[in-house]
N, C-alpha and C positions, 0 to 999 in steps of 0.2 A: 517651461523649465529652461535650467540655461542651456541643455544640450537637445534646443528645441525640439523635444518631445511636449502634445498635451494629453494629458488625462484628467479623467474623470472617473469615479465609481457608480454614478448611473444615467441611466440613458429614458424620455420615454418610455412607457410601459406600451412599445411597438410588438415586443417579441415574448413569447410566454418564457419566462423565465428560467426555465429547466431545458429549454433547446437552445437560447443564444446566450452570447459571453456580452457581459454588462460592463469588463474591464477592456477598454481600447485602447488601444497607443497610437496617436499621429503624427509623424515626421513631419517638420516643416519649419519654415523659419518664421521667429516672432516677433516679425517688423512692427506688430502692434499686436495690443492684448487681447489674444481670441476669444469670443462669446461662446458661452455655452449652449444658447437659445440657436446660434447661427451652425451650428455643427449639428446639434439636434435635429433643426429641421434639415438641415443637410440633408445627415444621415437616413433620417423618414423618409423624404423626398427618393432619396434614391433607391430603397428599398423597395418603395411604393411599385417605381418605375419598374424594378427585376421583375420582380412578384408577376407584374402585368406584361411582361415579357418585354419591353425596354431593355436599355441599357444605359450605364451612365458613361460616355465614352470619352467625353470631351473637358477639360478643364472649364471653358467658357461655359458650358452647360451647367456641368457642377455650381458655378460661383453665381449665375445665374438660378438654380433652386435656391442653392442657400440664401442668395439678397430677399428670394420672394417670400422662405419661410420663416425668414427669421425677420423682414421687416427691416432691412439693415439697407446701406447704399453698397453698391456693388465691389466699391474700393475696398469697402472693409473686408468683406471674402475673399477677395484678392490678396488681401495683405494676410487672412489671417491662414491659407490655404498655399503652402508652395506649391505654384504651377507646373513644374517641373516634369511632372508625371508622375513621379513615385505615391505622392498621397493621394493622386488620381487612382493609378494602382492599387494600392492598398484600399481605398472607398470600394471602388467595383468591389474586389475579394470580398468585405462587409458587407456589401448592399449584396452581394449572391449569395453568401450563408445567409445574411436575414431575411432574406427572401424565401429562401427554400425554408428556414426555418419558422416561419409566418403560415408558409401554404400547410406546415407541420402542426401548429400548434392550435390544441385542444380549445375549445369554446371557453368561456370563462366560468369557471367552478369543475369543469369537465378535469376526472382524472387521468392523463397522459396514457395512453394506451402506447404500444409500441408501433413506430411511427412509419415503417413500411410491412409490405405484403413478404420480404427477404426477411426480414426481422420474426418475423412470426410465423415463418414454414419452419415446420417438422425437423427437426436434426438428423443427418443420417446416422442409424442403428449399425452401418456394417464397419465393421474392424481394419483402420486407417492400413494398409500395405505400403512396400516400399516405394508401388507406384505415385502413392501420395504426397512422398518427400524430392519425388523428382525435381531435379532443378532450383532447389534453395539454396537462395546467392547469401541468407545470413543465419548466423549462430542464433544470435540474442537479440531480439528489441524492448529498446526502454521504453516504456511510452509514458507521456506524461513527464518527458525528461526536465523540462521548465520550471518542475516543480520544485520546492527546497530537498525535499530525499533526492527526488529526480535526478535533479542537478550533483549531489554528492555522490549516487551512486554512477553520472554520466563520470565524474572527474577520477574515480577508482579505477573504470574500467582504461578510460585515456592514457590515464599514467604508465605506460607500456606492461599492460598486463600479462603475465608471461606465458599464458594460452594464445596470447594474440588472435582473438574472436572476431572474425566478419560481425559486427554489429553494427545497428543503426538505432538514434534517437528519434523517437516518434510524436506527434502531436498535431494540434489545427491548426498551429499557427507560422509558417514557413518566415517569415523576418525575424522571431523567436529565437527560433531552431537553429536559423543560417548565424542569428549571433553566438548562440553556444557554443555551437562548431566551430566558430574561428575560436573562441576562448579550448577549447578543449583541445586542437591542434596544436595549438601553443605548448602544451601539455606533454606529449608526447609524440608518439611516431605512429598511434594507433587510433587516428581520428575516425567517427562513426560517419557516415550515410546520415541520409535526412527523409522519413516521409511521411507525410500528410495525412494524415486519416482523423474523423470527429467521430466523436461516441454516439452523437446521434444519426449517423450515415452508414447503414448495415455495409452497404457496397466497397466505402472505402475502409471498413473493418477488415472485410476478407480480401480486399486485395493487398493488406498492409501483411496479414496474418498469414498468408499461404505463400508468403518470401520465406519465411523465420522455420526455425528448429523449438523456438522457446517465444514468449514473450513476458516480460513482468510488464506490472502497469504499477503506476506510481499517485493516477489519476482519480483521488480521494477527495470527498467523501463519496465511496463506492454506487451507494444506491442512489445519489442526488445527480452525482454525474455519468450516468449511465453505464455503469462498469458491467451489469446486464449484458449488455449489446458484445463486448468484448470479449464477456467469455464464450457465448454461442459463436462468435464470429473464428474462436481458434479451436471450439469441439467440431464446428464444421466443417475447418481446413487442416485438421489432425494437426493443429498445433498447441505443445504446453503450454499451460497457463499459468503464471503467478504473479502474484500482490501481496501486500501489507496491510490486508482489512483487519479489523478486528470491531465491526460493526458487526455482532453476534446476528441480532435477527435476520441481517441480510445472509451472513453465513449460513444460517438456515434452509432458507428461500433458496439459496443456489443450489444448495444440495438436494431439496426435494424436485427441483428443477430440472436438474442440469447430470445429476451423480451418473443416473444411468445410462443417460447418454454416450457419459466420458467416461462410464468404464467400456461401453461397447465400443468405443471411437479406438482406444488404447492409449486415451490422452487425459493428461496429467491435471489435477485441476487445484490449487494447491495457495492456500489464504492466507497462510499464516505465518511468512517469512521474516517480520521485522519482529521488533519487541514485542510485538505481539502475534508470533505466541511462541518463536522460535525456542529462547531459554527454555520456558519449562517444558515446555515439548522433548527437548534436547537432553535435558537433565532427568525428565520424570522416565522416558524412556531408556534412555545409556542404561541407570539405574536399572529396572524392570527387565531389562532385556537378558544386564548382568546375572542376576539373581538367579532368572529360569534356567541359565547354563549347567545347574545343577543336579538338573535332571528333576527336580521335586517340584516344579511347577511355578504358577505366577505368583507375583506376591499379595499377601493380602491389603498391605497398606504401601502405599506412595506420597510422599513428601518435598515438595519444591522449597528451599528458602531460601533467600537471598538476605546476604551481611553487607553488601557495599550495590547503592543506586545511586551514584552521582548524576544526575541527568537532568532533563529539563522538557520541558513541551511545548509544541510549534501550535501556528492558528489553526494549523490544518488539520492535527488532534484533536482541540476544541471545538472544531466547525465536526470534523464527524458524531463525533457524543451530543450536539444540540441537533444533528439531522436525523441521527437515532431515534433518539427519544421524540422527536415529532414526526418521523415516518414512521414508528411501529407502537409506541406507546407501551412498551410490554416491561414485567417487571424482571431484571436480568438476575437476581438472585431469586428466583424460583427452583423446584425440583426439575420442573420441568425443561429448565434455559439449562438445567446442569446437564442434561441429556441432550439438548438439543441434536449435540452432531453427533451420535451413537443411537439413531432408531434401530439398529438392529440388536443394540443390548436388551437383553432380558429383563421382565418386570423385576426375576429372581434377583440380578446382576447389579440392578439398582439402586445400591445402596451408600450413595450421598444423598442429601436433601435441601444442599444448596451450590454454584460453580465452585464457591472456594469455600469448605470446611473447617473448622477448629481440628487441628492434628490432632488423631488419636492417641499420641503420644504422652497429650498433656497430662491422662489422669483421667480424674471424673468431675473434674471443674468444668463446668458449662460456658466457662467464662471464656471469650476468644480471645484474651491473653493472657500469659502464663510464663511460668519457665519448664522450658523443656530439655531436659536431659541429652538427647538426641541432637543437642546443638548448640549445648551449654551455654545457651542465651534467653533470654526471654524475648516471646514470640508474640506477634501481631499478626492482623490479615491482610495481607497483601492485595492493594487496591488496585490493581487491574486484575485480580482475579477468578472475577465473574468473566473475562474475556477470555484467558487462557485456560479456566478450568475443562469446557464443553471440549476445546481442541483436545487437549491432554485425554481427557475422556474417550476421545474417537480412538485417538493411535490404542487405548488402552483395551479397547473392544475390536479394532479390527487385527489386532494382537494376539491379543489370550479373548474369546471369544464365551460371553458368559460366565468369564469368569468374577466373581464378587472384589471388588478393590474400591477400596477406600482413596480416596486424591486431596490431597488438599496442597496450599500454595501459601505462605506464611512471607512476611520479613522478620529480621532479628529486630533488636531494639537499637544496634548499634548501628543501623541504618541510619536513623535518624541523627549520631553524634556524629555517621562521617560527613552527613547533609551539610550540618552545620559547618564543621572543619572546612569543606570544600567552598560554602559560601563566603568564609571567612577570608578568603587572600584576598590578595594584595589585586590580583587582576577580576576578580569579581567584585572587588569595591570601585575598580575604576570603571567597569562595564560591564554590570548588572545584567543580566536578562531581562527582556521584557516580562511582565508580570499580565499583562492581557496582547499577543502578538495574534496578528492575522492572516488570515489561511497566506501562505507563500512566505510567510516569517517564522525561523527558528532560531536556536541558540546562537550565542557569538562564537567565535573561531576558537578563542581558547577555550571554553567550556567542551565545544566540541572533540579538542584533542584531546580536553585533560580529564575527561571523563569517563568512571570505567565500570563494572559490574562483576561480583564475585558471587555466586552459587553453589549450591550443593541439588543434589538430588539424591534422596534415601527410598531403596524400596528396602521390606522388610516382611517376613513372612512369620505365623506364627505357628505355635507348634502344631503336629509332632516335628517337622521340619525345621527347624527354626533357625532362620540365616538370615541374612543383610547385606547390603551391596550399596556403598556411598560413591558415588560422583560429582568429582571437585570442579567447578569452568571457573575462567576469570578471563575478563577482556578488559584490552584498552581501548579508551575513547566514549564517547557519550554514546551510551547503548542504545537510545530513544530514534536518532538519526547518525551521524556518523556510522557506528556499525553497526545498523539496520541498513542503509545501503548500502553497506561492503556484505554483510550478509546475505542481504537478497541479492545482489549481484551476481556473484559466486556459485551461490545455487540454482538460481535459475540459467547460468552459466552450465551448470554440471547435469540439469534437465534437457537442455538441448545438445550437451557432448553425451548423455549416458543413456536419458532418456529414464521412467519410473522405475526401480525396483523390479527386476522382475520383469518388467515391459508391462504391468498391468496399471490399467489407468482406473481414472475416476476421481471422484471428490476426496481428496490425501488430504493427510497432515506433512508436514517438512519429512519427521522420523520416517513414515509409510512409507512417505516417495522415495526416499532415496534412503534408508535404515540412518541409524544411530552412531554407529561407528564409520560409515562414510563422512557423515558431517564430520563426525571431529577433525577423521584426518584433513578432509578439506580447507575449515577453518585454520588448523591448526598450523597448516601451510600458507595460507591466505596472509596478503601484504607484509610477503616476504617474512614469514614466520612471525609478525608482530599484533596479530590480532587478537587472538584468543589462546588457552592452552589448558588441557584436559587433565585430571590424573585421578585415580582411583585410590582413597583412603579409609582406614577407620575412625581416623582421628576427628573430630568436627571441630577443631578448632584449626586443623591445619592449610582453610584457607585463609 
């Protein structure tokens, strides 16, 4: 390229694909046009050597593998390789991850076990004390910072965040990193720390995790890239944990995994900070919480809708939904995915029979769209539903406990007119979003600012009791990414300043962790009062 970097997007099938990174970057000058055959076998060559306890130390060495593997005269590795040391540098770093990550990887067909003897000891059952937070030089780590959220939620917190957080940006790749940081320095007065640690290296997990108070990971698609390994690695060093999954079946698996652990740890474990599933989490609970203040109990029906989605989706949403479905095969509108994260709800208690429901509001039309009264719109199902519905579920049972509630999760139909409106200007005719983007590609800048999301959340109880409690949100900016990273920033910010609810840990929802009316205030103060903002109505037309 012209700012002699080379890339590629594959490599030999050297390394089993789930332990080494297939995307490389190499510094160097392009005196002439580098082979891919000659960096390939490079690369091999030097791996070979790590593996077998070698080393690649020498530039003459290097350009010497590379002529022999690729078949080339020695000039051209010279020319296409700067000697200088740095891509020297950089090769070794490669050739010791693919080395370690070779002596790692499973036979072929064999499925990946976890890949040390640290990885797969026991979790400690005793209850984290203050001896365990001794000496933590940071608030918050981003990890996964590199990424497109990653990245938006590193430049939120840069921006001289008025908590001013010891944090640091975490990840594999240290020439990455050290470039963010100079870009984020720029930024403000409140530049992060930098450290190292791979999802597949239990060791440099816990020594990344047992610096921090908190860490959110950004590092999706969760179960492809070993998001496993990170949470055991912060239940074992009593550190909070949160991400932006909303890969349900992995959510599952963590929680029959993992929940008991971190509720005995008193560490926080918590999935569901971005668009998925913070809103309706936010709004189904505010709602629900409101209601019971009445003294007459929980409600029987709960209602999510949303009248304005301007947003868009990155590769890295699409890459987790096709890892989904081919890591677990499972069907997500089941009874059973509606429960998923509520095994402690009662058979009795159980009464939806798929994650997002037709609102009982409608009547007795069976039809899942309608016009409903309750929001003087006609109503649709809201298509991430199946992912927000089981979260929503949880907070609702470890809540009101047993008790019968109805959830469902809807959009209006004016969603779809402000789509259009929004697709319609002037700046989205000159630069469209991508319509197939990949993983590390999201919206353009102005979609991102100009993008915003308006919600309701209705519980509503029926008689003898018979009351109602509506909660209004509305945020600026594209809710998908933009404030998903100011979101989870923020809170996982406020996990490491406050710590869970209560001090009690385990597998949360956002609401659990930290209640209903903390978030508001939070957001509602967040980016200088510009982010979101709450109010409580009867009116459904009054967002």
């Amino acid at each position: 390229g012209a700012n002699g970097t080379f890339r590629w997007k594959s490599l030999p099938s050297l390394i089993h694909s789930r332990t080494f990174r297939s995307d490389l970057h190499w510094p160097g000058r392009c005196s002439m046009s580098p082979s891919l055959p000659a960096f390939s076998a490079l690369l091999a060559a030097a791996v070979a050597a790590t593996a077998a306890g070698g080393q690649a130390t020498s530039a003459a060495a290097l350009v010497a593998r590379c002529a022999a593997g690729a078949n080339a005269a020695p000039g051209f590795c010279e020319g296409a390789l700067d000697t200088s040391g740095a891509s020297v540098s950089l090769l070794q770093r490669e050739a010791a991850a693919g080395a370690r990550a070779l002596r790692m990887a499973p036979a072929a067909g064999a499925e990946p076990e976890p890949h040390t003897e640290e990885a797969q000891a026991p979790l400690p059952q005793t209850s984290c004390g203050a001896e365990d937070f001794a000496g933590r030089d940071i608030n918050l780590i981003i990890y996964g910072a590199t990424g497109f959220t990653g990245q938006l939620a590193s430049k939120y917190l840069a921006k001289d965040h008025p908590d001013k957080p010891r944090w640091a940006i975490g990840g594999r790749h240290r020439d990455e990193l050290e470039e963010l940081q100079a870009n984020l320095s720029a930024l403000g007065t409140n530049a992060p720390s930098i450290i190292i640690a791979d999802l597949q290296d239990p060791a440099s997990l816990q020594a990344m995790t047992r610096r921090a108070k908190a860490i959110v990971s950004y590092a999706g698609p969760y179960h492809k890239y070993g998001g496993e390994n990170l949470i055991r690695s912060a239940i074992a060093t009593c550190t909070h944990y949160a991400d932006l999954c909303g890969e349900s079946a992995f959510k599952k698996e963590m929680l029959q995994k993992y929940g008991d652990a971190a509720k005995a740890r008193g560490v926080a474990i918590v999935q569901a900070l971005g668009m998925d599933s913070l809103p309706a989490d936010l709004l189904a609970m505010g709602a629900a919480e409101q209601l019971a203040t009445d003294g007459h109990g929980p409600p029987t029906d709960v209602t999510v809708y949303f009248s304005v989605l301007n947003s868009w989706f990155s590769g890295g949403t699409m890459a987790a939904g096709e890892e989904q479905r081919a890591a677990y095969g499972v069907d997500p509108n089941d009874k059973e995915s509606a429960y998923a994260l509520a095994p402690e709800e009662s058979i009795e208690a159980r009464v939806d029979q798929t994650p997002a429901v037709t609102p009982p509001h409608t009547g007795a039309s069976s039809s899942d769209m309608g016009y409903d009264a309750n929001f003087s719109s006609m109503t649709m199902p809201y298509a991430l539903g199946a992912i927000d519905g089981p979260t929503v579920r949880r907070s609702l049972a470890l809540t009101f406990p047993d008790a019968p509630i109805h959830f469902a999760e809807v959009m209006g139909s004016g969603v779809l007119k402000e789509l259009a409106k929004f697709f319609s200007s002037p700046e989205a005719l000159a630069q469209p979003p991508n319509p197939s983007p990949v993983p590390g590609e999201g919206p353009p800048q102005w979609l991102l600012e100009g993008g915003s999301l308006t919600g309701q959340g209705l519980a509503a109880r029926g008689a003898p009791n018979a009351a109602q409690a509506r909660l209004h949100m509305h945020c600026k900016g594209d809710p998908a990414y933009q404030n998903t990273a100011k979101w989870s920033a923020e809170l996982a910010l406020a996990l490491a300043q406050e710590g869970p609810k209560g001090g009690v840990g385990g597998y949360l929802t956002p609401t659990v962790a930290l209640g209903s009316e903390f978030i508001m205030q939070r957001l509602s103060r967040a980016d200088s009062g510009n982010l979101c903002s709450f109010w409580w109505g009867s009116d459904p037309k009054s967002s």
